[in-house]
Residue frames relative to the residue before (quaternion, step in Angstrom):
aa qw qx qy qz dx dy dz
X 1.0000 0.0000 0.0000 0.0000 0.00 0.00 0.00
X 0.0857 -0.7826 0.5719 0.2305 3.75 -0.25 0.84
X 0.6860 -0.4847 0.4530 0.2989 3.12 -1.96 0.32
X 0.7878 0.4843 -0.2166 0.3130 3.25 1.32 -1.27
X 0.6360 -0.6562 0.3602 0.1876 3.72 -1.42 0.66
X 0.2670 0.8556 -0.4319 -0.1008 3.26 0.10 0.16
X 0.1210 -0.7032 0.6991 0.0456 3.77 -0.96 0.89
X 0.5593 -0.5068 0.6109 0.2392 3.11 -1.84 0.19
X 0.5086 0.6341 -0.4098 0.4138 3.71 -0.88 0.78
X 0.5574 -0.4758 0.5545 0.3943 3.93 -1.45 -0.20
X 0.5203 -0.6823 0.5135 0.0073 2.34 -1.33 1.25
X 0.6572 0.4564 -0.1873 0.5699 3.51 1.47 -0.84
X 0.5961 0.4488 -0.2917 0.5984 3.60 1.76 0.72
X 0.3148 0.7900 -0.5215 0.0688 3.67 0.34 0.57
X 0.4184 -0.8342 0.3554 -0.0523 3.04 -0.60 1.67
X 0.6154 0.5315 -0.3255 0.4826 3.18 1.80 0.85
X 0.7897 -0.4616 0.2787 0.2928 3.52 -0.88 0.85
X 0.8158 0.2173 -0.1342 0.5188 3.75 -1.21 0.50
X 0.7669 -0.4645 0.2932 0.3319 3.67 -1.58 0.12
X 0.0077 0.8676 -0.4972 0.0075 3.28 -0.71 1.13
X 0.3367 -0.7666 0.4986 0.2245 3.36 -0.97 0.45
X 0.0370 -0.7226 0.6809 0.1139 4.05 -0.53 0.69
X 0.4572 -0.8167 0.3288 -0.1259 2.78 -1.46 1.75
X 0.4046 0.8959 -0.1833 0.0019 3.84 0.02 -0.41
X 0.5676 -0.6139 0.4056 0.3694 3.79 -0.36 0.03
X 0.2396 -0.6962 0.6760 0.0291 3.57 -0.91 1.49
X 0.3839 -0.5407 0.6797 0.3135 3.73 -1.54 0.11
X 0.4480 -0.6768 0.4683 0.3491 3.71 -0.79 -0.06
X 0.5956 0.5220 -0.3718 0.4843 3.94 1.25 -0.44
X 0.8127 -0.4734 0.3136 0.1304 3.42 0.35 0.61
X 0.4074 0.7699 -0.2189 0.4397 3.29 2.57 -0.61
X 0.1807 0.7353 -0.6514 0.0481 3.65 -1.00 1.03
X 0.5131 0.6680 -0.4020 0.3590 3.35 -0.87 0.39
X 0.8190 0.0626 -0.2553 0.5101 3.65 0.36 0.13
X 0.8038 0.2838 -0.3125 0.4192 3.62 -1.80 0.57
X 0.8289 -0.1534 -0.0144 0.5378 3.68 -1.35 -0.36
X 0.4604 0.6209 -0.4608 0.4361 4.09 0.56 -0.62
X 0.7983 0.3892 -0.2936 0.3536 3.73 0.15 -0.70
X 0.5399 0.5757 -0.4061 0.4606 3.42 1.71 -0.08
X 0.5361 0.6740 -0.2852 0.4206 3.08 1.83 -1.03
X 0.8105 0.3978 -0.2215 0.3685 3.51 0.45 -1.53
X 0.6983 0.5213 -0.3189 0.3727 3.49 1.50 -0.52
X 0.4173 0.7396 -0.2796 0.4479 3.06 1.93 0.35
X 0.6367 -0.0770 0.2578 0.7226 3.01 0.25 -2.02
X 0.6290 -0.5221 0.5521 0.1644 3.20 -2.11 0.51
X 0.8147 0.4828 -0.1336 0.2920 3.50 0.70 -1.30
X 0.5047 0.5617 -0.4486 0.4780 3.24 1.70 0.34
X 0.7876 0.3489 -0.3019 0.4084 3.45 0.49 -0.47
X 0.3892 0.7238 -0.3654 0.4372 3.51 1.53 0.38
X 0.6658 0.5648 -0.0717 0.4821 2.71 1.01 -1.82
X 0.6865 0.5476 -0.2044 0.4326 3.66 0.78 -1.20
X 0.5380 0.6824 -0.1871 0.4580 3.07 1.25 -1.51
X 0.8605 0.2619 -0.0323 0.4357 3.29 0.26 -1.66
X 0.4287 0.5770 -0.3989 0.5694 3.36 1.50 0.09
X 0.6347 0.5561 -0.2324 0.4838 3.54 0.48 -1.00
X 0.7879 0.4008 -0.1068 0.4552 3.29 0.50 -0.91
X 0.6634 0.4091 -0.2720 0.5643 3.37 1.49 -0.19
X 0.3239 0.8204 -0.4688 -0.0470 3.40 1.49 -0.44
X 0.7281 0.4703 -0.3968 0.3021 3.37 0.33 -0.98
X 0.6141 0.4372 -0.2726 0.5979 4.20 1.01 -0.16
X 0.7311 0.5397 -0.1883 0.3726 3.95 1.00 -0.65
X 0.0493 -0.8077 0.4255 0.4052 3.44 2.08 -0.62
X 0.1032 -0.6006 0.7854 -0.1086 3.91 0.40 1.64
X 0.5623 0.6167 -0.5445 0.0841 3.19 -1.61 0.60
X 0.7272 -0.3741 0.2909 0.4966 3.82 -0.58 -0.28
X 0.8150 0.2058 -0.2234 0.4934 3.51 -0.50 0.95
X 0.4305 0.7446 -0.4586 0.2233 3.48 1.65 -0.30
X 0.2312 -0.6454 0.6569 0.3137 4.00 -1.02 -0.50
X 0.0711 0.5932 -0.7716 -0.2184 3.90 -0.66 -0.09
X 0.0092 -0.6188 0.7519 0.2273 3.69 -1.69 0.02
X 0.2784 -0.7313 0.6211 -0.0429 2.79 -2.04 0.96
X 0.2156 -0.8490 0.4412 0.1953 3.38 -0.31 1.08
X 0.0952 0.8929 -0.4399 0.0161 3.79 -0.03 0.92
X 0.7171 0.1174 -0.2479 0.6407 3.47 1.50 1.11
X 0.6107 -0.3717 0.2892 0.6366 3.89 -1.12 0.39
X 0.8906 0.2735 -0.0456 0.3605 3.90 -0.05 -1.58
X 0.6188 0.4316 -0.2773 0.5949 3.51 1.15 -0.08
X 0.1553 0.6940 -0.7029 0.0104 3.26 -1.56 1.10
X 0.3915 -0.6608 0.5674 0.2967 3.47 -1.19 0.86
X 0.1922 -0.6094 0.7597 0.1203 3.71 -1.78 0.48
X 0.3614 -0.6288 0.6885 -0.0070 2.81 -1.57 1.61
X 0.0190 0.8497 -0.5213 0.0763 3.62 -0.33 0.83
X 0.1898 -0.7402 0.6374 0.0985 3.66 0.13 1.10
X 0.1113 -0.6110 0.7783 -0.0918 3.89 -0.85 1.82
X 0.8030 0.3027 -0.0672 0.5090 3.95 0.02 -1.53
X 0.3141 -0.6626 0.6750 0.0819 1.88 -2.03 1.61
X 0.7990 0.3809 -0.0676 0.4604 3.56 -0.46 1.00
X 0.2194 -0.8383 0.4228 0.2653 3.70 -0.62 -0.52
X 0.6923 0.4748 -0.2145 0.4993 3.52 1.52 0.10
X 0.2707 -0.6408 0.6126 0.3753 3.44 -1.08 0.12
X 0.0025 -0.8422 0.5345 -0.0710 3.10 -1.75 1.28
X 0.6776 -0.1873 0.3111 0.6395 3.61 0.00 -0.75
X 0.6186 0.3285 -0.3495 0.6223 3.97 0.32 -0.88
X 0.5849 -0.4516 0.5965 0.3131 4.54 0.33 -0.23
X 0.9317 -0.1516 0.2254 0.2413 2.89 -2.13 -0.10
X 0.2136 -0.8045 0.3593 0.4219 3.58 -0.37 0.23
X 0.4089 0.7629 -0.4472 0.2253 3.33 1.42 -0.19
X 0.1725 -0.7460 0.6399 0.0649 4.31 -0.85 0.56
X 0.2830 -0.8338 0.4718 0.0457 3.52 0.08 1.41
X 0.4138 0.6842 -0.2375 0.5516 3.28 1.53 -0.57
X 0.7981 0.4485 -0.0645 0.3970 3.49 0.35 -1.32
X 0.7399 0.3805 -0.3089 0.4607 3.26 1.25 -0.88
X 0.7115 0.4474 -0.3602 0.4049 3.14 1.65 -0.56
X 0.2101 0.7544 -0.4230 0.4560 3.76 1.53 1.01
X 0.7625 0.5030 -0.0025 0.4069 2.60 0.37 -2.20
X 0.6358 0.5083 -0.2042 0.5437 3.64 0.94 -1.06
X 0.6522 0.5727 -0.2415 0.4340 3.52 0.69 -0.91
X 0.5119 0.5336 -0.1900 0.6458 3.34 1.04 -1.69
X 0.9010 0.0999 -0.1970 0.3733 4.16 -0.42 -0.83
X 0.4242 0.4884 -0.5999 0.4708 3.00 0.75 1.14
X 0.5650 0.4512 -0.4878 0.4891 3.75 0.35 -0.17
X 0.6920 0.4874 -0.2836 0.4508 3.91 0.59 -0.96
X 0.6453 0.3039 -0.3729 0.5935 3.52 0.97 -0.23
X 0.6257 0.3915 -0.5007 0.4523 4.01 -0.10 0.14
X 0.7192 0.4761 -0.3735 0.3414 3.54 0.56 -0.44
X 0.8116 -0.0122 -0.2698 0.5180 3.08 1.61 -0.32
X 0.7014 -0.4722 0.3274 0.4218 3.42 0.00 1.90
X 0.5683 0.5984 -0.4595 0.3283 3.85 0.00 0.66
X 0.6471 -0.5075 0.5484 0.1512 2.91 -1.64 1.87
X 0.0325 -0.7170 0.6829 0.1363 4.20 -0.98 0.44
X 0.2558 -0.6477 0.7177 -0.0038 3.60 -1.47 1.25
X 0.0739 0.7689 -0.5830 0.2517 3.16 -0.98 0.78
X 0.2410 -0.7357 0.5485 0.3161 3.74 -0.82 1.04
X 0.8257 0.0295 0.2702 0.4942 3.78 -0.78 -1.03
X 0.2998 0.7990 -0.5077 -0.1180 3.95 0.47 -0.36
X 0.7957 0.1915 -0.3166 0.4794 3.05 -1.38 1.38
X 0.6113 0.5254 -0.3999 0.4364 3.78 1.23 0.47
X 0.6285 0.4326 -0.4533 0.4608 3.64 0.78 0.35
X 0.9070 -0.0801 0.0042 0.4135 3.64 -0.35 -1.15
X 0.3868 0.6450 -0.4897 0.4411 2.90 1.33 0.72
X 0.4622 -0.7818 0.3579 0.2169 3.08 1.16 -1.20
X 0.6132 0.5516 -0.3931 0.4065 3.54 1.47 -0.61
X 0.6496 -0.4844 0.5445 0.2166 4.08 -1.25 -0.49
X 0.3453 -0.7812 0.4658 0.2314 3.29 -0.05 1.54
X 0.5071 0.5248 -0.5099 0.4555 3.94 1.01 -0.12
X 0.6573 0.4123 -0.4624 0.4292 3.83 0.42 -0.16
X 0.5774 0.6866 -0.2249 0.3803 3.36 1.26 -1.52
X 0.6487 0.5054 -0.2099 0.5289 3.57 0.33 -1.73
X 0.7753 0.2053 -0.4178 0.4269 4.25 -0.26 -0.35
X 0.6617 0.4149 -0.4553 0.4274 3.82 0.49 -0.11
X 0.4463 0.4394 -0.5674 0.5346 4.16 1.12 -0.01
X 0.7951 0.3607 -0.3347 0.3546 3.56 0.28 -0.99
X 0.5982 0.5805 -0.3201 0.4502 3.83 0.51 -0.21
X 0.7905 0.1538 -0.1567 0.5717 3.69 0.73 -0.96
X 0.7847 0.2627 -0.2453 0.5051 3.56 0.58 0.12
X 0.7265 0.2545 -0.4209 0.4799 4.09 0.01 -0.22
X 0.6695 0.4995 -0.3623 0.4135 3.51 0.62 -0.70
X 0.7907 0.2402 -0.3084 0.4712 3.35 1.09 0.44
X 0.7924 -0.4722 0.0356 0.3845 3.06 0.93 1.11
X 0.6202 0.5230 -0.4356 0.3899 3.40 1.66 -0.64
X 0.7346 -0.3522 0.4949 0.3023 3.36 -1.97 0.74
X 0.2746 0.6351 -0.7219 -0.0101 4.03 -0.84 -0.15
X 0.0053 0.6477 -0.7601 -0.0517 3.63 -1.71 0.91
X 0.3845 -0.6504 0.6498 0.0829 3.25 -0.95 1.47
X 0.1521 -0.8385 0.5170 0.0805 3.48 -1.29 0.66
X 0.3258 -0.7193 0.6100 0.0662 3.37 -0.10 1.14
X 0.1789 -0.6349 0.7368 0.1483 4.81 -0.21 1.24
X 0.5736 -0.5658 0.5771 0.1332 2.89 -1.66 1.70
């Protein structure tokens, strides 16, 4: 039985009360521009800013695999950058998704969502171009985040 919620709909639209946190999977080279990110950027502006320049500071910014960046991009809504992928392509090393990382990365924003009381929205991470299987995905949301109390609604784009 999972803790987690899942509805049909955007993810970059959670439709539930108090502070929330909208979630997702970063590549680590610095790439924006294709899959859930573009719901992001046609939203708000300041996640990929933020990424951008995070990226670009990596070595002073700890940019790296498992990192979190948060962005505030309304009074109650902030967006987590979450570096899961390594890369952006499938190749010889496989998939770009790093299961390892998301379950970093998850860990790491679960401390940011208790500190500030906040519900976490999130489509599929690491199941589109990343490429991995929400059966790997789905026990590390549940392990670092429902099993400790935080809300998570998975979104499933009409």
């Amino acid at each position: 039985m999972s803790g987690i919620t899942y509805l049909r709909g955007d993810a970059t639209v959670p439709s539930v009360k108090g502070v929330k946190i909208v979630a997702h999977v970063c590549n680590d080279i610095g790439g924006w521009g294709k899959g859930f990110v573009l719901a992001l950027s046609r939203r708000w502006s300041e996640p990929e800013a933020a990424y951008r320049a995070w990226h670009r500071d990596r070595a002073a910014g700890g940019f790296g695999l498992g990192a979190v960046q948060l962005v505030q991009v309304e009074r109650y809504v902030w967006v987590a950058n979450m570096i899961g992928q390594r890369g952006i392509r499938t190749g010889s090393k496989g998939v770009p998704v790093r299961y390892e990382a998301i379950d970093t990365a998850l860990d790491r924003l679960a401390g940011h969502a208790r500190e500030l009381g906040a519900s976490v929205h999130m489509p599929r991470i690491g199941c589109g171009l990343a490429g991995g299987t929400w059966s790997r995905v789905e026990p590390l949301v549940e392990e670092r985040l429902v099993r400790r109390g935080i809300p998570v609604t998975v979104y499933d784009h009409a």
